[in-house]
N, C-alpha and C positions, 0 to 999 in steps of 0.2 A: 560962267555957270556951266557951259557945256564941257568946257575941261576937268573945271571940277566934279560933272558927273561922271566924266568918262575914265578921270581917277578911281573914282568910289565905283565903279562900274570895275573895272580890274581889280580894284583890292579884293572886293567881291568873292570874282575868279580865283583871287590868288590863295584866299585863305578856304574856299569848296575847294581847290586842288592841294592843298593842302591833307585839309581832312581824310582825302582818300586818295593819299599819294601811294597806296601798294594797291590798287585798284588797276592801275596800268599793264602789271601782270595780264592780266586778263584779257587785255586789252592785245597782249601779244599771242594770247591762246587761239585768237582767231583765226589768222591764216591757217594754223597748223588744222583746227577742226575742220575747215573747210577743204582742209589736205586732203584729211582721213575722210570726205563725205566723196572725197573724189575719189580715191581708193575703193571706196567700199563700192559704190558706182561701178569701177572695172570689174572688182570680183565677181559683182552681180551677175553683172555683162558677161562675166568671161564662164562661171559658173552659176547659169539661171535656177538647175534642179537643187543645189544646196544651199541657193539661196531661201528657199521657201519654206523651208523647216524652222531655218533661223529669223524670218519675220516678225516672231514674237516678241525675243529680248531686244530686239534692234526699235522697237517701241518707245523704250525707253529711251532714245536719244531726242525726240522730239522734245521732251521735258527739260532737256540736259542744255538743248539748245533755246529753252525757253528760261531756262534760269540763266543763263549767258547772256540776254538781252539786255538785260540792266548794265551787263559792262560797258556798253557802247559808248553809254556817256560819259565814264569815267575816261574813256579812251578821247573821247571832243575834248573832256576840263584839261586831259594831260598835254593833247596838242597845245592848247591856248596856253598852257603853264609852259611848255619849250618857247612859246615864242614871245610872251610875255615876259616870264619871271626867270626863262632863261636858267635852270639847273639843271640841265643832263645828268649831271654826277647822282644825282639822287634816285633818279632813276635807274640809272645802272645798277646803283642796288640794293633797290627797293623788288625786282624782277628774280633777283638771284632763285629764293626761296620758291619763289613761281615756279620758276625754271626746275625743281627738284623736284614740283609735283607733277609739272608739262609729262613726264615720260610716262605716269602711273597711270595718266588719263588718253595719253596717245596708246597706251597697251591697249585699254579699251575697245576702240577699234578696230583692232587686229584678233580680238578672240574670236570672231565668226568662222576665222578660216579655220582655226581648230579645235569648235565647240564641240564634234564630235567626242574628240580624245580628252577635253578640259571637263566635259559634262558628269562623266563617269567619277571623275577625281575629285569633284566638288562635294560629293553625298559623302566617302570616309573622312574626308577633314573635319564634316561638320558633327560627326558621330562623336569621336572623341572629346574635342571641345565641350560636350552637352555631359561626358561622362565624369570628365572634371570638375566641369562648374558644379555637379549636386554626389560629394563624395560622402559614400555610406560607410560609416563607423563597423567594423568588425564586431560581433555577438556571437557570446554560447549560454544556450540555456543552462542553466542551473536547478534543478530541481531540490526545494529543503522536504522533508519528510520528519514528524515528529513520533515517536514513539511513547506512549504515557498512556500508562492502564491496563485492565487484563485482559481485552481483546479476546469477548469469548465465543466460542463456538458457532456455528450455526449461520442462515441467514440475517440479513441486519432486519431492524422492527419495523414493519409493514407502514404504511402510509409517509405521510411527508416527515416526518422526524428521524429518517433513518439514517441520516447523517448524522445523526447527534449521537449513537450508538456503535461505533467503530467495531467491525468482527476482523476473527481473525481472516476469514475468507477474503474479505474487501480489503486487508492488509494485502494479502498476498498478491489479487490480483491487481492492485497499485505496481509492485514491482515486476509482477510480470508484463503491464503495459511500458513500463520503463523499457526491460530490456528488448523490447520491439520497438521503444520510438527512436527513429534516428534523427532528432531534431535534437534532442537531449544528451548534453557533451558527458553532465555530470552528476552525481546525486550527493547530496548533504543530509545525515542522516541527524537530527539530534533525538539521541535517544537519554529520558526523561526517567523517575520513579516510575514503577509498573511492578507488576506480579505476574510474568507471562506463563512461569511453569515451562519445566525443562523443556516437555513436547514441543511447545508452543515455540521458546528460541529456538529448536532447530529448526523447526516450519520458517520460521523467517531466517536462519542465518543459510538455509537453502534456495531462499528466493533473493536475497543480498548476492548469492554466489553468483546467482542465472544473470544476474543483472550487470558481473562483472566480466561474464564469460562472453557477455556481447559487444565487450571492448571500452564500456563508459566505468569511471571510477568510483567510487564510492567512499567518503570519506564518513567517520564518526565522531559525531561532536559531544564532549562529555561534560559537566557540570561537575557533578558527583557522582558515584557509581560503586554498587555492591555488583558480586560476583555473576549473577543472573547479566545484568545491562554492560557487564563488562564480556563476559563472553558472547555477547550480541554485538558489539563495537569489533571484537576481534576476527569477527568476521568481513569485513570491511579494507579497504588498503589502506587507510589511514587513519590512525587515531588523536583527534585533537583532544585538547582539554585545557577550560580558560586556567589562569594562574590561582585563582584563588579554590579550586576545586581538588579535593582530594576521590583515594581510589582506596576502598573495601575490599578486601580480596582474602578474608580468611580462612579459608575451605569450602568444606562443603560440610552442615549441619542437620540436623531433620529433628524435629522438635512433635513429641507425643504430647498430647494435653487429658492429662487424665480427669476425672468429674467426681469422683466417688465422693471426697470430701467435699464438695458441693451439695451432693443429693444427700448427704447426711447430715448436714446443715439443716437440711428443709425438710427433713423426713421422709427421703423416697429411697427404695433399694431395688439394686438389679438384679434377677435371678434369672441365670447365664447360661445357658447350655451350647457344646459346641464340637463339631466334626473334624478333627486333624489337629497335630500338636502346634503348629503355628497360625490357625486361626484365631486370631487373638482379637478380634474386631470385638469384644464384649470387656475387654480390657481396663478401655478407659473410663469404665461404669462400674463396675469389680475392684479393681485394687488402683493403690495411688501409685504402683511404680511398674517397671517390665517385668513379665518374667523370663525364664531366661529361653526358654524356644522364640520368644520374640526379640529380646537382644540379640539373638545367634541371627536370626533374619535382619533385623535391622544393620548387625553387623556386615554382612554380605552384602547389602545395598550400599552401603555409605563408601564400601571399599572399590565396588564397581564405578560409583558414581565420583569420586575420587581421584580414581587414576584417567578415567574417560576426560573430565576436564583439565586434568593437567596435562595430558597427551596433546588435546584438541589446541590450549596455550601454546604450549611449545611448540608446536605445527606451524602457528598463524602467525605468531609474534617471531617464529627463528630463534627457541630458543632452546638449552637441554633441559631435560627434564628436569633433572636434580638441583636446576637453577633454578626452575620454577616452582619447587616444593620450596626450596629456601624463600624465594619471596612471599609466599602464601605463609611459611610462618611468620614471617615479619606483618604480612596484614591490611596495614595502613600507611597510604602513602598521600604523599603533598604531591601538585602537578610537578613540580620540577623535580620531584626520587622519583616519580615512575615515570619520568624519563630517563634519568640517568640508567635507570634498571633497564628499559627496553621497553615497557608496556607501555606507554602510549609515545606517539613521534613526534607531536608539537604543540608546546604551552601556549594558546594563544588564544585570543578573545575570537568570536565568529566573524564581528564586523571586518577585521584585521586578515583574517584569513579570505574571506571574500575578494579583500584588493589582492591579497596576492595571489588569489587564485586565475583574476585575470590575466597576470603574466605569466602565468603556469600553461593558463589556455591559448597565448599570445592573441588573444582578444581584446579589442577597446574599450569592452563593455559588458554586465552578464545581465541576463534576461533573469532573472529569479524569481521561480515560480514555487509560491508557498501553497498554494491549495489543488494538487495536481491533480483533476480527469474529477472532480468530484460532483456525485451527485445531485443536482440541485431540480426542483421543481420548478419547473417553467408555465405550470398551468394556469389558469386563468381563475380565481375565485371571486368574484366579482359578482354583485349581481343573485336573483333566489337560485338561479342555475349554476354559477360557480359555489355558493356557501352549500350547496345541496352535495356538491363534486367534495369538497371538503372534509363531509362528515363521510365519506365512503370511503374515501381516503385513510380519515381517520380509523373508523371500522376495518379496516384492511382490504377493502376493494381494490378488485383488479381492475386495470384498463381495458376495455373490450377489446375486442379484432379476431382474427385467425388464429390458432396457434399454428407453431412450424410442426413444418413436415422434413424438418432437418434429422439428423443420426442428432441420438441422445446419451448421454451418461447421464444415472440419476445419482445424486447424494446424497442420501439421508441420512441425517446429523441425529444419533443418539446420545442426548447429553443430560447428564442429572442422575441421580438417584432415582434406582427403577421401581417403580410402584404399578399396580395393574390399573385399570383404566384412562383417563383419559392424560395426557401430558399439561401440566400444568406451570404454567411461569407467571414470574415476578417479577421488577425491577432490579433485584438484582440476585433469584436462584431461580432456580427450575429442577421440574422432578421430572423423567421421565417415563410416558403412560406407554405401556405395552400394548392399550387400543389405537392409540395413535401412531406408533411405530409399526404396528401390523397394516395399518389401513396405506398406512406410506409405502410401506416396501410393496402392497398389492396395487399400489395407483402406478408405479414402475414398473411393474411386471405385466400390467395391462395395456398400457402403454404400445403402442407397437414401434412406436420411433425411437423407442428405451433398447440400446441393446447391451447395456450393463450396466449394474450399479454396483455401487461404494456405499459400503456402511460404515460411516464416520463415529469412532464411539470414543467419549471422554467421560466415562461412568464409573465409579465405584462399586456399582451393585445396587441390589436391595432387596427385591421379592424373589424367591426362588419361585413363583409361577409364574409371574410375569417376564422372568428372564427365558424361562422353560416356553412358554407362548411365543414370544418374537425366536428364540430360536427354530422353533418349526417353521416359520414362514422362512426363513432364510434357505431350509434343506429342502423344503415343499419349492421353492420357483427354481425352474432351470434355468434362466438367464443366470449368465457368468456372475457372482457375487467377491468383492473383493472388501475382506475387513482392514480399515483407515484406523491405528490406536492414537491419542491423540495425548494428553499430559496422563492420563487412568485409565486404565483399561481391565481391572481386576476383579475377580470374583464373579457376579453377573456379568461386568462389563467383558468379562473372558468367556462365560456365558453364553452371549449372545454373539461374538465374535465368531465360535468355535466350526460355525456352519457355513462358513463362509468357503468359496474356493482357494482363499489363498487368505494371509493375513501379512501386513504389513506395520511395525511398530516406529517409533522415534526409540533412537537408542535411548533417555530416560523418559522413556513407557514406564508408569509402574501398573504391573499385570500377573497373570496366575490368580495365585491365592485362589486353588479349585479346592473350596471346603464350606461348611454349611453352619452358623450359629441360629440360635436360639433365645427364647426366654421371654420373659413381661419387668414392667418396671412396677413394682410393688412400691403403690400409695397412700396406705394406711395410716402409718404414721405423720406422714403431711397431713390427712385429715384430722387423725386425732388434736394437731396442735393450732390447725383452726378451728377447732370445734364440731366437727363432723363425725357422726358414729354412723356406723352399718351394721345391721342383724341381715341375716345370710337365712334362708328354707333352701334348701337345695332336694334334689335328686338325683342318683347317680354317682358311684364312687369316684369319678372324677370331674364333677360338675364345676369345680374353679380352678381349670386347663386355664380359662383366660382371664380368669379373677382378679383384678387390680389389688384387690383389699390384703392378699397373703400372697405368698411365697408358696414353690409348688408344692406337693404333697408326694410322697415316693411313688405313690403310682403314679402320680400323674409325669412325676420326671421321667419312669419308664414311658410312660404313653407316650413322651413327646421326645423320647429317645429313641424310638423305634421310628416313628416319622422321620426324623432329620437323616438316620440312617440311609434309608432308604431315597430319600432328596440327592444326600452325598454320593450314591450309587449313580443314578440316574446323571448325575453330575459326569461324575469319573467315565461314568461310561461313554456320551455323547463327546467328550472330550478324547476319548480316546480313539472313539470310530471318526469325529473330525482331521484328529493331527495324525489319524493313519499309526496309532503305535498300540502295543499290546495294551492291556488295562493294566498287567501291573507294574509296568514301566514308566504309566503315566502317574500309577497314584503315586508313588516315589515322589514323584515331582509335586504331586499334590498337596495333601496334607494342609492346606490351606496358606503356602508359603510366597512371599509375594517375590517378584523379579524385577528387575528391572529389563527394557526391549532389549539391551544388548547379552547379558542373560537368557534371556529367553527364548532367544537366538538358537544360543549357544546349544541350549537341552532340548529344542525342540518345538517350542510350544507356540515357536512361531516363524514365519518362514523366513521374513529376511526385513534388513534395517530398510524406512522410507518413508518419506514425505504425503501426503495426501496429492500432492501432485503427482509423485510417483504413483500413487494408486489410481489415478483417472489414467494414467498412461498402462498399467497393469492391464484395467479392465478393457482399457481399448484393445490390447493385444489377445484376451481372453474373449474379445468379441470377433474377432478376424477383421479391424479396422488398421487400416494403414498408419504405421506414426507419424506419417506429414499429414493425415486426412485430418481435418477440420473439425470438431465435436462437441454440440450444444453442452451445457450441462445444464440440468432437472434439479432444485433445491429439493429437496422435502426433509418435513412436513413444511406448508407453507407459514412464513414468518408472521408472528403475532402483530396485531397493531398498539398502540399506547392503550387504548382502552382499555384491550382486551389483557394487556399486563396487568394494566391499573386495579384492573373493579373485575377480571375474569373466574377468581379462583379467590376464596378467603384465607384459606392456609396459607400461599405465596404473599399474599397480602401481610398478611403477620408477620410473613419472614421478612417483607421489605420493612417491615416497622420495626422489626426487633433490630435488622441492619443499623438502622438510623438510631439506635442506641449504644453502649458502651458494653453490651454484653453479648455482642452477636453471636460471636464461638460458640459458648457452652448454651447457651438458648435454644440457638439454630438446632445445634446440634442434639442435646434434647428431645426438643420439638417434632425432629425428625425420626429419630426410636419412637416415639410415642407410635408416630404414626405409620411405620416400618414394623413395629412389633405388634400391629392389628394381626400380620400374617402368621402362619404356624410356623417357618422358618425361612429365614434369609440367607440369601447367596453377597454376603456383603463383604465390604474392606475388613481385615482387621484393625485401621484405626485412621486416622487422619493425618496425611503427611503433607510436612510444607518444610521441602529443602531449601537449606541460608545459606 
């Protein structure tokens, strides 16, 4: 029995030495640590002062020698396995592998002596390693920008809805935050249907330019496009256009709408009176076709406005002229003819262009940002003190605080058909009140942080006293006055300009037309045929000057020829002490003939081609302000709220309802003589232009 334990007693042995037969390694690691303990011991010894620094990672060996204790016995089983089971060979090399880490762990010991110069070298190997392991993808922002709508004048609508109302102001200063963000590699323009009006594209294809001048590119993406959204694209370095989109390019058109056989329909008549042989603004109420001092003008517009966009093409696209009159009479093109032709540079879907815009930008990735710098209400409405914040909001309250005490430029935006009292808007017109435009330009001039304004004007005219009113406040304030023409600037709108120190137009400005009409829309006949009669007691041989019921009376046309006279005097004359020229150099010009700003240039009547941007840089320089120096800008008047459009005014009201019908042109416009021809005479258009 005892042999046979002392068998099972070794088998035992043999198969535990077995199981951790590469455990013997370790077992050879011992003398060598017990080397390096001897080692370290001398340096100690031999160096006590740099020992002491290094007593901290030398910590670490106690541990190192505490997990080594378990090899002991793996070193006992191997004895007993040599002298038992008798395999050397196995061990030989089972140790090999040991032996390849023995060196990495005797280095160990050895970096005391030159932790000094290893210490330093440890911190940059570990930097990189960390900048590998979490590698960030290359990005360039991408900004898209939509274009759609007529983007009109003025500040945007008071309280929190003002985002829903895009002007052209807040257009602009969209691209001028671009061309200062240097985060921003790129801009993506898709430009959409709209009706921006000449003025209006060259205000933006001037703020597209600033944007490129700051070194980021500007591409335009097209769908479809008539000649207005196509000469906005061309301003741009690139013009996309998906495959299935064609390209409108037929000229340039301007389309009269005459009314007469309307109002004869219904039984109303115009009786017309009028100052200069091209004031024709009574035209479209009078006869059904031109006559001819207004073909000869309309001629001269259409010819300026003509070669101005085909010049401007062949600039932008690289191409001759007389190549680009051939493709304008051609007209209509598929995305792939206008490219063949040169107008746009590549058929391609936007998703499609995006990817290769990344390798255009040799970026990994684009940041594309659709809704740029907009905006948004962050306030709190919550609660009876938030819903309270709300309605003030809505009303057009302002936020409390200080105002600045910064340099100001003010801009007051004269926009609409001018009538005397109070300025009146709609959801989608506005008149212009000559109490309201006076009270603005005097809230700038009292002002003392104000040290010039802009007077932004995109007005056809309308009251000759109310155009004659805002003009005296412009010659009455000494602060520098610089006039901004915007898509109209004529008749009144030349008007009220004329007092300014300087005047600045978009080359198609339409303006001039320094001439005066008259007359009433006679309603009798409408009454007769709803059933309506009038008997008349009068006194006074001209007692129905403003009688709806007839038509004038020969004296009374004298009466109210002598007036208008004297309106047109007072016209020509303020006109002429403005532009500095003799009176009858100016009436020449006069006669109530409209220009376009490059024209108008040209004769005088205005001083030089330019942006509303260029005029806040005018009046700085008219103020003695430095062009790097910094300059708040002043809106006025201040922006309506939704209410105050909605339910403020009932005649805007009308217009918006008539809008939302199928007869808005000839309504609107109706509607608006009615109440234009209250006055004794008008500084107006002569007629309503919308270039194709």
């Amino acid at each position: 029995m005892s042999l046979t334990r002392s068998v099972a007693a070794v088998a035992v042995f043999l198969v535990a030495a077995c199981l951790i037969a590469p455990l013997p390694a370790r077992a050879d690691d011992g003398p060598k640590k017990e080397e390096a303990k001897v080692q370290k011991a001398d340096t100690e010894k031999a160096q006590p002062e740099a020992a002491k620094p290094e007593a901290k990672p030398e910590k670490a060996e106690p541990d190192k020698a505490k997990d080594a204790k378990p090899v002991k016995k793996p070193s006992f089983l191997s004895k007993l396995m040599e002298g038992v089971a008798g395999k050397p060979a196995e061990e030989q090399k089972k140790p090999k592998p040991a032996e390849t880490k023995a060196p990495a762990k005797e280095a160990k010991p050895e970096v005391p002596k030159e932790k000094t110069a290893t210490k330093p070298e440890a911190k940059p190997e570990a930097k990189p390693e960390a900048k590998a392991a979490k590698p960030e993808p290359k990005k360039a922002t991408v900004v898209k920008l939509t274009i759609t709508g007529e983007y009109p004048e003025g500040a945007s609508m008071a309280g929190p809805f003002g985002e829903l109302q895009p002007t052209l102001a807040a257009l602009i200063e969209k691209f001028d935050q671009l061309a200062e963000d240097k985060d921003v590699a790129a801009v993506v323009l898709e430009i959409e249907s709209g009706s921006l009006g000449g003025g209006k594209v060259n205000e933006v294809r001037e703020a597209i330019a600033r944007v490129r001048k700051s070194g980021k590119r500007v591409y335009a993406v097209l769908t479809g496009a008539e000649a207005g959204q196509y000469h906005l694209a061309c301003a741009c370095d690139e013009i996309l256009m998906v495959p299935s989109g064609m390209l409108l390019v037929p000229g340039v058109r301007a389309e009269v709408m005459f009314y007469k056989g309307l109002l004869d329909k219904i039984g109303v008549e115009a009786d017309m009176l009028q100052m200069g042989k091209y004031k024709g603004a009574g035209e479209p109420f009078t006869r059904t076709n031109m006559s001819e001092p207004l073909r000869e003008s309309f001629d001269a517009l259409m010819d300026d406005t003509y070669e101005r966009f085909v010049a401007s093409v062949a600039k932008d696209r690289k191409l001759e002229d007389y190549k680009v009159k051939t493709l304008i009479d051609q007209g209509l093109f598929t995305a792939e003819d206008a490219k063949k032709a040169g107008l746009v540079d590549q058929v391609i879907y936007l998703d499609e262009f995006l990817q290769k815009l990344v390798k255009d930008l040799k970026v990994d990735q684009l940041n594309l940002v659709t809704k740029y710098k907009s905006r948004r209400q962050t306030e709190d409405f919550s609660g009876i003190g938030g819903m309270m914040k709300l309605v003030q909001m809505m009303l057009g309250g302002k936020p409390g605080g200080p105002e600045s005490k910064n340099k100001k430029v003010a801009v007051v935006y004269a926009v609409g058909p001018i009538m005397e009292g109070k300025s009146a808007s709609g959801l989608f017109s506005e008149t212009l009140g000559s109490t309201t435009i006076v009270e603005a330009l005097q809230t700038a001039d009292k002002d003392p942080t104000v040290v010039a304004i802009v007077l932004r004007v995109d007005s056809p005219g309308g009251s000759a006293i109310a155009s004659d009113l805002i003009w005296r406040e412009t010659v009455r304030i000494k602060k520098p006055i610089i006039a901004s023409m915007g898509n109209v600037a004529g008749s009144g709108g030349y008007y009220i300009s004329v007092g300014a120190d300087k005047i600045l137009a978009e080359p198609s400005t339409l303006t001039g037309s320094i001439g005066v009409i008259g007359g009433k829309l006679i309603l009798g006949k409408l009454y007769n045929k709803i059933g309506l009669t009038t008997e008349v007691i009068s006194r006074g041989k001209n007692s129905g000057l403003v009688s709806s019921d007839k038509p004038f009376t020969p004296s009374e046309r004298e009466a109210w020829l002598a007036s208008m006279k004297e309106i047109y005097r007072q016209f020509v004359s303020k006109s002429a002490q403005g532009r500095k020229m003799p009176f009858d150099k100016l009436e020449k010009l006069a006669q109530g003939r409209v220009y376009t700003g490059n024209m108008a240039v040209a004769n005088g009547l205005v001083d030089r081609l330019g942006t509303l941007h260029d005029a806040v840089a005018e009046a700085k320089k008219a103020a003695g302000v430095k062009d790097d120096e910094k300059v708040e800008l002043l809106i006025l008047p201040r922006p309506k709220s939704v209410l105050e459009q909605l339910f403020g005014d009932p005649e805007a009201s009308m217009e918006s309802a008539l809008k939302l019908t199928g007869l808005a042109d000839p309504l609107l416009e109706i509607n608006l003589l009615r109440r234009l021809f209250a006055e004794p005479a008008l500084t107006l258009m002569p007629y309503r232009v919308e270039l194709k």
